[in-house]
Every structure is written in structure tokens, then in C-alpha cells.
Backbone as a ProteinNet text record, in pm:
[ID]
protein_1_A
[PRIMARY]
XXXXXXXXXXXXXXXXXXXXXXXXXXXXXXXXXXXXXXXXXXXXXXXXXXXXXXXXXXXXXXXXXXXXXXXXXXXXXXXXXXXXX
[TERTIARY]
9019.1	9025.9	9084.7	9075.5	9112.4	9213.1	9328.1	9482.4	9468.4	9424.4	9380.4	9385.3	9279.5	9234.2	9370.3	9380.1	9498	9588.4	9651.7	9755.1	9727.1	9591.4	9572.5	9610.1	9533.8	9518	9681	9712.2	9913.2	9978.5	9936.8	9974.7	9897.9	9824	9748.2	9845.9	9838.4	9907.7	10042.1	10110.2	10220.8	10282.3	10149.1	10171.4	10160.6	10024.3	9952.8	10091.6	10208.7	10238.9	10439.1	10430.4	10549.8	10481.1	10374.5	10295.7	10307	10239.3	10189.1	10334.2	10418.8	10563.7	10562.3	10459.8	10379.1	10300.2	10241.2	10145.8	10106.6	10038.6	10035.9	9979.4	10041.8	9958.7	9827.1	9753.1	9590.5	9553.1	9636.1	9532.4	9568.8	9726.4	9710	9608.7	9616.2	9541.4	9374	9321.7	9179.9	9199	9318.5	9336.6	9304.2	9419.1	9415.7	9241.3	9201.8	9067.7	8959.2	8993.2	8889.7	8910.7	9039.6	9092	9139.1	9123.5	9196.7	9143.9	9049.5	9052.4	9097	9138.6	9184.3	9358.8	9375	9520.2	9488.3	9414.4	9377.7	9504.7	9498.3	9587.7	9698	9773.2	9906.1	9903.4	9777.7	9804.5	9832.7	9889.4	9915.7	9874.6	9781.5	9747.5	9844.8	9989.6	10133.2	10154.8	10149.2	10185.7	10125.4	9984.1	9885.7	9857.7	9921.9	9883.4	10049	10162	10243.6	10219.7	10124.7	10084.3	9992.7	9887.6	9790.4	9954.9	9955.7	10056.6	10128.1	10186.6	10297.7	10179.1	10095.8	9990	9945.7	9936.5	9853.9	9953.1	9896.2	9979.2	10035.5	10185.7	10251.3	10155.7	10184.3	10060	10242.2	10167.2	10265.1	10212.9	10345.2	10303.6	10229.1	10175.9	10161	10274.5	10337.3	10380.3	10499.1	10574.8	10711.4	10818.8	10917.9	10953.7	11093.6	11052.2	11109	11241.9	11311.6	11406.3	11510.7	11618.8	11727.1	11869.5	11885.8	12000	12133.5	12243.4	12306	12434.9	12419.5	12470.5	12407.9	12278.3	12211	12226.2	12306.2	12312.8	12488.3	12564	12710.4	12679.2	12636.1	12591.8	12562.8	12500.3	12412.4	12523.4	12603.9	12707.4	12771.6	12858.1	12897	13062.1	13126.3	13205.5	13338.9	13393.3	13463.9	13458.2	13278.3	13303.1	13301.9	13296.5	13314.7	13446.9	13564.1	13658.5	13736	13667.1	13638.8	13623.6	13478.2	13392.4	13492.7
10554.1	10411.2	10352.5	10228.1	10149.9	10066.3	10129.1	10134.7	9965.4	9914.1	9709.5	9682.7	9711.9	9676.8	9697.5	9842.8	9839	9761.8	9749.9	9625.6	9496.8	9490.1	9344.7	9314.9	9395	9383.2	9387.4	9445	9473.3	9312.3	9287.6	9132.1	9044	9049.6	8931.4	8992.7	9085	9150.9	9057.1	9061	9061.6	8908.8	8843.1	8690.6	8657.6	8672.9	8621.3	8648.4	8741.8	8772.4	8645	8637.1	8584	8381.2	8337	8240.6	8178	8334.3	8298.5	8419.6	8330.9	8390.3	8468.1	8383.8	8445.6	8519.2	8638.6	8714.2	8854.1	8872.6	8997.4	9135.8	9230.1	9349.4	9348.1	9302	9327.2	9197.2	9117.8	8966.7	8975.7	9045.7	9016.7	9131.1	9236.6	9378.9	9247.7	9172.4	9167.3	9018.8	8977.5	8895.2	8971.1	9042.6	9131	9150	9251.7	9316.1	9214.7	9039	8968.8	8875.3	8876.8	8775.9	8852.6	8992.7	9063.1	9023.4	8963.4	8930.7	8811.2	8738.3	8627.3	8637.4	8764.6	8846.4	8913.9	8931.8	9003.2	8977.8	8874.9	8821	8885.5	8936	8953.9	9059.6	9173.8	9300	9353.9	9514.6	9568.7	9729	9796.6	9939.5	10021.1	10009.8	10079.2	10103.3	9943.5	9923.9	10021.9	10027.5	10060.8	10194	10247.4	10405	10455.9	10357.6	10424.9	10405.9	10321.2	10281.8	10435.1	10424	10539.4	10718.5	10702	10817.9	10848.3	10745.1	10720.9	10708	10708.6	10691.4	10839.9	10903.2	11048.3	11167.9	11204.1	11276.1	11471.2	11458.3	11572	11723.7	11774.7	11883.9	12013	12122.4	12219.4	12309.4	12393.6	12537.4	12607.9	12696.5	12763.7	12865.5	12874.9	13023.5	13009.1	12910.2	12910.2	12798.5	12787.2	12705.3	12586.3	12527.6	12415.1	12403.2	12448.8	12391.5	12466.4	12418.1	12534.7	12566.3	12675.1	12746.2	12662.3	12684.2	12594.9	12701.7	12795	12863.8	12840	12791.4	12766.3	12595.6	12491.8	12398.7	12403.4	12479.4	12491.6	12507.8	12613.6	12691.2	12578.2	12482.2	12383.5	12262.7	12188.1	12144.3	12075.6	12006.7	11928.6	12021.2	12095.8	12159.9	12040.9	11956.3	11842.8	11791.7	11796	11732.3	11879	11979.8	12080	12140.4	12095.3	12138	11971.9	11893.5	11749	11760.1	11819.3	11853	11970.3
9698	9684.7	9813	9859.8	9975.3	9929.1	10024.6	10027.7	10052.9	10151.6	10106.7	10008.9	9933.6	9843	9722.6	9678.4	9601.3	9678.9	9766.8	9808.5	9748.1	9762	9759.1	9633.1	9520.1	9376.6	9306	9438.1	9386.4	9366.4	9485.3	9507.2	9429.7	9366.4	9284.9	9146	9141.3	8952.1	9011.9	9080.8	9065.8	9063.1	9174.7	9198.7	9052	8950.5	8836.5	8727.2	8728.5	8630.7	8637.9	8827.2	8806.1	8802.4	8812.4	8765.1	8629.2	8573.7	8424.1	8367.3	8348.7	8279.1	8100.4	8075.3	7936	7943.2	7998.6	7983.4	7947.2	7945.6	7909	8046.7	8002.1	8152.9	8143.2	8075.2	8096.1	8123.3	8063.5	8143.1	8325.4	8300.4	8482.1	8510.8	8494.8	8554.1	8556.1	8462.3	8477.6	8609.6	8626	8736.1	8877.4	8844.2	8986.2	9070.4	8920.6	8962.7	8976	8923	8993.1	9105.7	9135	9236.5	9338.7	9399.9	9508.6	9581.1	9668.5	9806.7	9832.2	9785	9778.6	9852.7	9787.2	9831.7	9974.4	9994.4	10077.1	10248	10270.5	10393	10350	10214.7	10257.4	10207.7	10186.6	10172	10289.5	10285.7	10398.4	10367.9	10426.9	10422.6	10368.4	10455.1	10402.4	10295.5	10215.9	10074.1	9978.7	10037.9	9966.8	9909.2	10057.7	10099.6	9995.9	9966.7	9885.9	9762.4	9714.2	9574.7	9515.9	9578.3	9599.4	9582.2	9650.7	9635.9	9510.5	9486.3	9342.3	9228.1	9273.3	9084.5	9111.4	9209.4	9224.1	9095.4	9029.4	8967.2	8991	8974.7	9045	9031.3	9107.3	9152.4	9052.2	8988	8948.6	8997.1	9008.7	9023.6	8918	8890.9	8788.6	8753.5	8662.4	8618.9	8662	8759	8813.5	8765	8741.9	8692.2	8808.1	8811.6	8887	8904.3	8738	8744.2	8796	8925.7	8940	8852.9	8830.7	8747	8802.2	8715.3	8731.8	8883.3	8829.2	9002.1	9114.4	9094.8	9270.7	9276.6	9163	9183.7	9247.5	9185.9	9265	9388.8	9460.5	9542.2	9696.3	9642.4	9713.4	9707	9655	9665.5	9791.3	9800.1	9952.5	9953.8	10024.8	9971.5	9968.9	9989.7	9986.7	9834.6	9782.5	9637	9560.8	9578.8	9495.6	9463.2	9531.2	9480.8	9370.8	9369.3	9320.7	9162.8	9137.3	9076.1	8986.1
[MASK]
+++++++++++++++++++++++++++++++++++++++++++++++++++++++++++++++++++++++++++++++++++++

């Protein structure tokens, strides 16, 4: 998808929703998706390219588990707040 474009559509959801103080997420979402170029001047690729990112969903490992034990969380520690702690 074009990181503009989602910008743009970011900025129309967001203009349409602080506008229309009553609304609902799908009347703005069908704002957005018919009024984005209109937004277009104050989208920015940046925005876009972090929107695009944050909706991509987290990639897992298979078979490994993420979470660390609570000795490799001491371990890792600032040693100043660990005698704190």
C-alpha cells in the first residue's frame, strides 16, 4: 500500500472524527477512504511508512519462546537499581 496515501487517509480519519465529535469508527474509516486526497497536502511518506509498519503483524519464531526467565531479567539489570530493587 502507498505510505501517502495511508497518511493521507490517517489525516482525514482523524480530522473527520475531531469535526464530527459524535461519530462513529466506520463513518470516519468510510470518510477517510473517500476523502484522502483531499488530505493529501498534509500527508507525509514518514507517517505513513510508520503506520504501514505498526498494522504489519509480529512475525514469531516457531518453537522458541520469547519470554525471558526471571534470572536473565536480574542478570540484565542497571547495577545502581539492582541493589534498589
Amino acid at each position: 500500500m502507498n505510505p501517502l496515501k495511508v497518511s493521507a487517509q490517517f489525516a482525514a480519519y482523524l480530522w473527520y472524527t475531531e469535526v464530527r465529535q459524535r461519530t462513529t469508527p466506520d463513518e470516519a474509516l468510510r470518510f477517510a477512504e473517500q476523502n484522502w486526497p483531499t488530505f493529501l497536502p498534509s500527508a507525509h511518506e514518514g507517517w505513513g511508512q510508520l503506520l504501514l509498519r505498526v498494522a504489519q503483524p509480529k512475525r514469531v519464531e516457531s518453537g522458541r519462546a520469547h519470554r525471558r526467565s526471571a534470572e536473565q531479567d536480574d542478570t540484565r539489570r542497571i547495577p545502581a537499581l539492582a541493589d534498589v530493587g
